[in-house]
N, C-alpha and C positions, 0 to 999 in steps of 0.2 A: 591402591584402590580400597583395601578391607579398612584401614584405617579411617577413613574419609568415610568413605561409606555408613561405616557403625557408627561414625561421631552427626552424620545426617540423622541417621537412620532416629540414633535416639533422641537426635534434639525433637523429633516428630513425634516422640512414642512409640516407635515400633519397634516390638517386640527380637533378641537376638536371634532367636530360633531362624526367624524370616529373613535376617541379617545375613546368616550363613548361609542359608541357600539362593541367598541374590549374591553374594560375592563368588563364590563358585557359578552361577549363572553369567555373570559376566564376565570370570575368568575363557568362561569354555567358548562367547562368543568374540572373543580380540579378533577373534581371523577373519572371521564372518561379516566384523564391523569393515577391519580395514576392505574388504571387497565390497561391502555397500559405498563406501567413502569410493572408492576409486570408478566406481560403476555409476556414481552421482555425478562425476566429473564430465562425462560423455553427455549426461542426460543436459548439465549444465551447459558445454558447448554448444550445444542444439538452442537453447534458450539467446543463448549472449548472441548468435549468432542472426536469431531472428530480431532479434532487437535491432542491433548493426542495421540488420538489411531496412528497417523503415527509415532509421534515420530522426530516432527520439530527439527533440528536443521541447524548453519548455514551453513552447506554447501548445505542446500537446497537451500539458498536464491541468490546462485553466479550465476547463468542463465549461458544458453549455445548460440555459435552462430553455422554460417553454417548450418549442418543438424539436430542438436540439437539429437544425437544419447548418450543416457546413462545420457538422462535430469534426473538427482533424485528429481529436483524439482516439475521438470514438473510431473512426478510420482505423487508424492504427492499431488498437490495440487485437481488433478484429483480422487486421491481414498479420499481426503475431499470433493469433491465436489459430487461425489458420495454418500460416506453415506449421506451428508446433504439432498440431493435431494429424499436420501430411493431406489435408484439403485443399481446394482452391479456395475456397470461401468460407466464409464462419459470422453467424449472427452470435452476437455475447455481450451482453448490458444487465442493468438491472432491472427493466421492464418484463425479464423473463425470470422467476424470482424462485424456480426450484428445478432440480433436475427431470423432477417428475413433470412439472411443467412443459419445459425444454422437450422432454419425447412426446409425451401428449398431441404438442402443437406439431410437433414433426410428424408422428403419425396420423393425426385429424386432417394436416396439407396432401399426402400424398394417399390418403384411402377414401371412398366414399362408398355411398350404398349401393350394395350386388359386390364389392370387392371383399377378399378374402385376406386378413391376417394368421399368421403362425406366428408362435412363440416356440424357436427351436432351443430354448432351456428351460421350458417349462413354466410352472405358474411364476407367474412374473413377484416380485417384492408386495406388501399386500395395497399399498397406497394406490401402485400403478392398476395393478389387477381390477382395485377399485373405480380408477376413469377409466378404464378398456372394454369392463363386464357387468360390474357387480352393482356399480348406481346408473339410479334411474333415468340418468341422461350420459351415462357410458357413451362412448364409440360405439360397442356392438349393439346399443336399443335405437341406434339411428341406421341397420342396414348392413353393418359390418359384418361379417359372417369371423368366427374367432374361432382358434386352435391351438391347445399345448399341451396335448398329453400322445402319445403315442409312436410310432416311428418316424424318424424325421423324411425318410426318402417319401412313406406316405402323404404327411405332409404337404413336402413338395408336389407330389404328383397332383395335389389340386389347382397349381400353379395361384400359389398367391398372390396377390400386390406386392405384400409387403413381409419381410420374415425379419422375426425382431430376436434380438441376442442381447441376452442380461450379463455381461462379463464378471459380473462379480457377484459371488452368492447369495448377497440378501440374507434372509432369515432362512436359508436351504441348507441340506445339509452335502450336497455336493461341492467339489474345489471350485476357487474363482476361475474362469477361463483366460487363459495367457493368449499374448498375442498369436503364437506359433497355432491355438486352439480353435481360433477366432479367423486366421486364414484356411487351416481345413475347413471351416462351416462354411464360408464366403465358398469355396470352390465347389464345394455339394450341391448348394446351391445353383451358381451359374451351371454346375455340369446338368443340374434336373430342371431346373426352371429359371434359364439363363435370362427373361424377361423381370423376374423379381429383385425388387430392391431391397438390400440390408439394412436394415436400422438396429444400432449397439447404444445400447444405455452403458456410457462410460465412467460414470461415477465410481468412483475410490481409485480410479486406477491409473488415471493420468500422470506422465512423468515417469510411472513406475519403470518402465521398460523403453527402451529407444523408440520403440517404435509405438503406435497407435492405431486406431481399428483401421479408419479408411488407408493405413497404407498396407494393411491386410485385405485391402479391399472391397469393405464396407463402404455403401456409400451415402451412409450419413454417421455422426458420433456426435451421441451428446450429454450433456452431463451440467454438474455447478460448478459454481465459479465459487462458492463459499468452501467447496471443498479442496482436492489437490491443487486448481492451476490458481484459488486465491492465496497460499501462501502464509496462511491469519491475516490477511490484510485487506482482501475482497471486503466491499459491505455487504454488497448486497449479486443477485444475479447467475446468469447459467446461461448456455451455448447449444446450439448447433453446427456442425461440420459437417459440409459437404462440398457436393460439384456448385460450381458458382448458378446454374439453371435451379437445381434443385434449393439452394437457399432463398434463390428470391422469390421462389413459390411461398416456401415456408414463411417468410419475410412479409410476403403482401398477405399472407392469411393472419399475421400475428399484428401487423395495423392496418393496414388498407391496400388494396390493389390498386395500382398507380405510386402508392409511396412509397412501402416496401422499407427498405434500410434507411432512407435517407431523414429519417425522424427517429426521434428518441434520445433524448437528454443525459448529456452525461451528471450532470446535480452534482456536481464534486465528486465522483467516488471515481473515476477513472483514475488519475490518480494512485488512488491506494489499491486498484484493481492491476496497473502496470507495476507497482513496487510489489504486490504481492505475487504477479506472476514471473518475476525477474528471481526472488529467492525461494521459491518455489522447488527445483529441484535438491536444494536444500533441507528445506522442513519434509517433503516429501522424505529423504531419506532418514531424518531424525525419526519419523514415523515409522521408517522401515525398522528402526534398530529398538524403537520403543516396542513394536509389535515380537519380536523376536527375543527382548527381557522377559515380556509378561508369558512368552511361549513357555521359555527355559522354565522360570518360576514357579509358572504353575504345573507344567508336567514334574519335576520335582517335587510335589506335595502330591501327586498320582494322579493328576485331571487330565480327560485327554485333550487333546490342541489342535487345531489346523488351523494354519501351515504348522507343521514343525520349526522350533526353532532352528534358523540358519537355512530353514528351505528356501527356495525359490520363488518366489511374492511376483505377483501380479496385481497386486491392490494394497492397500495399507488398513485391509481388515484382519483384526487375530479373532478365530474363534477359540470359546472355552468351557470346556461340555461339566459344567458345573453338578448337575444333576437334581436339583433341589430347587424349588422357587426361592425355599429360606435363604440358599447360598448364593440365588443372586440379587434378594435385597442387600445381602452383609457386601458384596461385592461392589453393588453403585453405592451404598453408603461410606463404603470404606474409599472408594476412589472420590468421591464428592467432598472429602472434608478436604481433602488437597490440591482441588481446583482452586484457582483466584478468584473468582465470581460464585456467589453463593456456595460458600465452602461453608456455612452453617444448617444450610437445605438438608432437609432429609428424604432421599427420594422415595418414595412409594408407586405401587403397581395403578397402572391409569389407563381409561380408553385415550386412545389416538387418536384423530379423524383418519378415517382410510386402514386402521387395522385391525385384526377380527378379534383380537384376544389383549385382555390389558397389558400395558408393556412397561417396566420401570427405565428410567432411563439415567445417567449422571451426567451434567452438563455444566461447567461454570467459564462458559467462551467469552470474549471481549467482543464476538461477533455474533449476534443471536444464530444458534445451529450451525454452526462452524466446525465438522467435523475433522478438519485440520488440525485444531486445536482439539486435546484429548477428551475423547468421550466418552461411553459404553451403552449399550440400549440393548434389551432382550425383552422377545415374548414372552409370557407369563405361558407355559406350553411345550409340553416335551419335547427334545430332550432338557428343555433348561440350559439351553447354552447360553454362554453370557458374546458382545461382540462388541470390542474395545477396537478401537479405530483413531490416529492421528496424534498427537504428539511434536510438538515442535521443536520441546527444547529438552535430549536424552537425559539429562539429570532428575527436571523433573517427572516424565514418565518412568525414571527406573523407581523414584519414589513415592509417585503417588501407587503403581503395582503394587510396593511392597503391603502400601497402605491396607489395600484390598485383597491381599492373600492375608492381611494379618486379620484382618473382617474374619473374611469365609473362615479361615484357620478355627478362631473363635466357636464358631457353629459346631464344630466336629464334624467328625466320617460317617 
């Protein structure tokens, strides 16, 4: 490995100092890898096996246009992503075009005015916060009554409609929630307000784990399809999971009542939507092992980390408590020159739609916002952590890291 590595390393320019501390980083995680590889293989079974059970073949794969009525693909790909998820049912296409989307429409179906929402993790990522609260045709300026700060049994005790669970951190500085985290809430829940329904925004975290929300007993999970279950290969799209009643509500509010599922074009991308979910517990774990480089690496140069390297993931975000806005310009710039796609870009700090504080971001995906494919994005806003997400393929995440520790390095302490 040190061989190879140093003769990468400098064909790229990066400096030896950086070189040493990534070969010692990946020495120390050989064990940690081989337990991801073998814990991929389980999540893998689950995949091949939902496949099996439809019964692919290709005239799945010829998409439909127009109204996309008597899609067999679109069938399909829906009753895999369904079992994968541990649902009866599952809406997933590319008509539903972000994760924030995906819950949005999930919670607009099942709340109306005089009903009550929680957020049992608090303020939600800031995109979402923004259709829930914070614009002027939010959810709660139509009647919703909103909650997420305070005790959860309180909470409950209002008995809401709907209690919403963010499993993965977002821009927060608490851990992602694992599944095992995800079934304690769900049972709080039904123990205090056994009438309310779960809804889990599942993004970053599909595949991660055997198992998934609704079979913690959530009952609805939803997320993109550009992230974990497309695999770099999804174009476009995002999902709902749930009980087969509760989708077709969501269903007829996302085209019409009366049509429900039975509309919506596959436009060719089905297809690359089932090839990407087929290798998908694959790249997911090349994710895991890329998050877990950049861990060792930059704790190594004294930055703190979560997860720990070689911790326990429940999503395929690494955070990394940079400290400095400077350190994480040098950080997306130094990871941006070693993307494929606008690897000459130089990112700078920018409003988002939907976030409060400007944010720089590094992206060079084959699939616009592809967080599958390696990325990093942080608020301009203390602590200045940086949050590197996806990776497809471990050689290049070990070397675009080293990239971006040789950035930051650059800056000083």
């Amino acid at each position: 490995m040190k061989s190879y590595l140093a003769d990468a390393a400098a064909l790229l320019g990066i400096p030896s100092h950086i070189t040493s501390l990534a070969v010692a980083a990946a020495d120390d995680l050989s064990g940690c890898w081989s337990h991801r590889d073998a814990h991929a293989l389980g999540v893998s079974a689950k995949v091949m096996a939902a496949f099996a059970g439809v019964g692919l073949n290709e005239s799945h794969l010829a998409g439909t246009t127009g109204y996309g009525y008597h899609d067999v693909g679109r069938v399909a790909y829906e009753r895999i992503m369904a079992v994968l998820m541990g649902a009866e049912a599952a809406l997933a296409r590319p008509q539903i075009v972000s994760g924030t989307h995906a819950i949005v429409l999930a919670l607009s179906t099942l709340l109306g005015s005089g009903d009550t929402l929680c957020s049992l993790t608090g303020r939600p990522y800031d995109t979402l916060r923004q259709a829930l609260v914070d614009h002027p045709r939010a959810l709660c300026r139509r009647g919703v009554a909103y909650c997420e700060a305070g005790d959860i049994d309180a909470m409950l005790d209002r008995r809401p409609q709907v209690a919403f669970v963010q499993r993965s951190r977002g821009y927060a500085s608490r851990p992602s929630l694992t599944i095992a985290d995800i079934r304690t809430l769900v049972s709080r829940v039904r123990d205090r307000s056994p009438e309310t329904l779960v809804v889990v925004d599942n993004c970053y975290g599909e595949l991660v784990e055997l198992e998934e929300p609704c079979q913690a007993g959530a009952d609805v999970a939803a997320g993109s399809l550009i992230k974990n279950p497309g695999g770099g290969m999804a174009l476009a799209g995002a999902y709902v999971a749930g009980s087969t009643q509760i989708i077709a509500r969501i269903a007829d509010h996302a085209f019409a009542p009366g049509l429900g599922g039975a509309i919506g074009p596959g436009l060719g991308a089905t297809r690359w939507a089932l090839a990407g979910l087929h290798r998908a517990p694959r790249t997911v774990c090349e994710g895991l092992k890329v998050a877990d480089f950049a861990a060792a690496l930059f704790s190594r140069l004294g930055y703190a980390v979560d997860p720990l390297a070689g911790g326990k993931r429940t999503d395929i975000i690494q955070a990394i408590a940079l400290g400095t806005p400077e350190k994480l310009l040098a950080f997306a710039n130094g990871l941006q020159r070693l993307l494929p796609v606008n690897s000459k870009a130089r990112p700078e700090p920018g409003h988002v739609p939907g976030y409060r504080d400007p944010v720089v971001m590094a992206g060079g995906a084959f699939i616009d916002g592809s967080t599958m494919e390696l990325s990093c994005d942080a608020p301009l806003r203390p602590p200045y952590e940086m949050y590197l997400q996806g990776g497809m393929d471990l050689a290049h995440g070990m070397l675009a890291a080293m990239s971006a520790a040789a950035a930051v390095s650059a800056v000083g302490r």
